[in-house]
N, C-alpha and C positions, 0 to 999 in steps of 0.2 A: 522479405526477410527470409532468412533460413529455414528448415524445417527445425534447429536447435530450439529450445525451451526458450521461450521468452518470457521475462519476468519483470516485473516492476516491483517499483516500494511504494509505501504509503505513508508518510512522516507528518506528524504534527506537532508543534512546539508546545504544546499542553496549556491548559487553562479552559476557561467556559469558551463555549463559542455558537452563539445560536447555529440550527444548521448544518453543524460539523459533523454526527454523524450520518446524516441524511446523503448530505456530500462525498463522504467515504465509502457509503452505499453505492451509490450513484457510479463512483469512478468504479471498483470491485466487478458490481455486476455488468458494465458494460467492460470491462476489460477481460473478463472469465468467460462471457456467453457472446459479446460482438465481436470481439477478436482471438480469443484463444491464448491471454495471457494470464502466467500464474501473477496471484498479488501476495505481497509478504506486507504487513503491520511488521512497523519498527518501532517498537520500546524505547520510551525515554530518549526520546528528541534525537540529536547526534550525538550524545553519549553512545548509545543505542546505537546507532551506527557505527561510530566508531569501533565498538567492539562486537558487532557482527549477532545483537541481537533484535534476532527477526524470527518471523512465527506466520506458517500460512493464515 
């Protein structure tokens, strides 16, 4: 890949979910310190997408 910032999202359709934050841990820290990507949390499912909010 480029040297350009590399970013991912993190989306989850809301409700309980055993695990789920463990799992979003999980993806965060291996994407931050094993690869060198930023992660953004997106608020309120694809609403939240749709209108562009996200949050390191």
């Amino acid at each position: 890949m480029s040297p350009a910032t590399r970013r991912i999202g993190v989306m989850t359709s809301g409700g309980d979910c055993p695990g789920l934050n463990a799992a979003i841990r999980a993806i965060t820290r291996r994407a931050v310190s094993g690869h060198g990507f930023e992660v953004l949390g997106i608020e309120d499912a694809v609403a939240g997408l749709a209108s562009g909010r996200a949050r390191p």
